[in-house]
N, C-alpha and C positions, 0 to 999 in steps of 0.2 A: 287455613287456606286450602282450598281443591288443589288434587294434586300433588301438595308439597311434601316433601320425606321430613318425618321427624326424628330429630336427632338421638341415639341410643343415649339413654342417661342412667346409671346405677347410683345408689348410695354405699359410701362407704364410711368410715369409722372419719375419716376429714369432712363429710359432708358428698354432695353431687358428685359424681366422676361422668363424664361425656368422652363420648367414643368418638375421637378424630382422626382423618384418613393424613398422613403424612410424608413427605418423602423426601430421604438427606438427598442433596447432592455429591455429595463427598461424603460416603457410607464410612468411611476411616473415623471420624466426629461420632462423637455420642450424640442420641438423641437426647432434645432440649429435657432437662429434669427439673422437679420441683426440688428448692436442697433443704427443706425441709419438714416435716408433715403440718405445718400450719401454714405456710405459702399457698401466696393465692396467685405469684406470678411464677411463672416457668424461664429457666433463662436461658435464652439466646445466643448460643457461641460466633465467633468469626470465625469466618471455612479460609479466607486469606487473610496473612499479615499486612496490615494496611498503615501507612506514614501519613498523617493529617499536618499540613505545612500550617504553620502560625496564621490565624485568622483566617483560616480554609473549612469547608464544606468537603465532607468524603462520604460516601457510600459506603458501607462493608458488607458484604453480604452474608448472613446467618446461617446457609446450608440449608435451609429449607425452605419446602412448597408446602403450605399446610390448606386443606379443604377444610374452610372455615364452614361450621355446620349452619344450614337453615335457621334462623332467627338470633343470629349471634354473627360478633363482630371479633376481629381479634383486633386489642388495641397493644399496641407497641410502646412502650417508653424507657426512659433510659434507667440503668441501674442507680441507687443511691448512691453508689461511690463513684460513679463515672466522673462528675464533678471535680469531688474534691481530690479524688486522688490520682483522675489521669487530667483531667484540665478539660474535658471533652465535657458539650451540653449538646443536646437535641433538640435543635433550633427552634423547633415550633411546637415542644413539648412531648405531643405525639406523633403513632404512624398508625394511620388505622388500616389494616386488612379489611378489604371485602370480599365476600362469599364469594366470589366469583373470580376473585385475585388467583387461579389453583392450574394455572397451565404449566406448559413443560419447562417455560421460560421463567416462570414466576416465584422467584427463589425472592424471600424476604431481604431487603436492604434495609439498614438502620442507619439512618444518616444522621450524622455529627458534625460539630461545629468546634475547632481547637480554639477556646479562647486566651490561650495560656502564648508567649513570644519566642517557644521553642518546639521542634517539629514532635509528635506522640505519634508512638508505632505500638498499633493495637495488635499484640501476639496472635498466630491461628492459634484457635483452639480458647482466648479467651472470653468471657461472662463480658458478653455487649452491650445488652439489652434482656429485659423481660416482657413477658409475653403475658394478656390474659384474653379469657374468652369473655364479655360482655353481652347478656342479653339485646335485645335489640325489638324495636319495633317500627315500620315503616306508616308515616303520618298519610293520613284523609282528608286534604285540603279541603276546609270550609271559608271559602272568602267572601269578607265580609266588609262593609264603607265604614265601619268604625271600630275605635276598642272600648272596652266593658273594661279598662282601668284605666286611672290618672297616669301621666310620664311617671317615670321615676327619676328621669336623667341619665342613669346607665353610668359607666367607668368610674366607680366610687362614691355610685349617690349615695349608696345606704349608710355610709359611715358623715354623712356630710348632715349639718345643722339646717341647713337655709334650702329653701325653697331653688326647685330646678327650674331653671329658665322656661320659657314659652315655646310648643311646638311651634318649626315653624309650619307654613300656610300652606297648601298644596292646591 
């Protein structure tokens, strides 16, 4: 694209590294780290101790504003043991950040769902969430009066035997 900044990208001994501009809110918090060298997600601490009341929705906030670079996305999701071992899910799987998500106000929340019947108090300072950077590309609408394939059905066609119902008429 004219114009656009491309994002600094080195190799190293893991593969790609990308240069992102970041900033805590709470400089007391380490910055997010990979905890291991074959990690592809980065984790995401809580900057407050937050009480998720049984069958509640909370926010927590991560302590940072990350300047998600030009053709990349950061998507959000929750740790593999959030689940099981604090009873907390991420309601609608993901969080996506967009490039443009990076003002003063714009501190990363990671929102959760306690599906468990007693209240979970997420410590400051603990592993929330993880973070990755996803490539990305913005679509060129070509519209068009029909599709160039058969329905499939959609929500569990491809494992189903029998034939999908008929579009309806439009």
């Amino acid at each position: 694209m004219k114009g656009s900044v491309v994002p600094e990208v080195s190799l190293t001994e893991a593969g790609r590294e990308l240069a992102v501009r970041i900033a805590r809110v709470d400089p007391a918090l380490p910055l997010p780290a990979y905890e291991t060298p074959g990690a592809v997600g980065f984790d995401l601490l809580a900057r407050l101790a937050t009480t998720v009341a049984p069958g509640a929705l909370a926010r927590i906030p991560a302590n940072v504003i990350v300047e998600t670079p030009p053709g990349y996305m950061l998507l959000v999701a929750a740790r593999s043991s959030l689940p099981g071992r604090r009873g907390l899910s991420v309601p609608h799987g993901i969080g996506v950040i967009d490039q443009d998500y990076c003002g003063a106000d714009d501190e990363i929340l990671v929102q959760v769902y306690n599906f468990t019947a007693e209240p979970v108090t997420v410590a400051r300072g603990e592993r929330i969430a993880q973070g990755v950077f996803v490539r990305v590309d913005r679509a060129r609408w070509e519209e068009a009066d029909f599709a160039t394939q058969p329905s499939r059905g959609g929500f569990g066609s491809t494992s189903r035997e029998s034939t999908p119902p008929p579009a309806p008429e439009r």
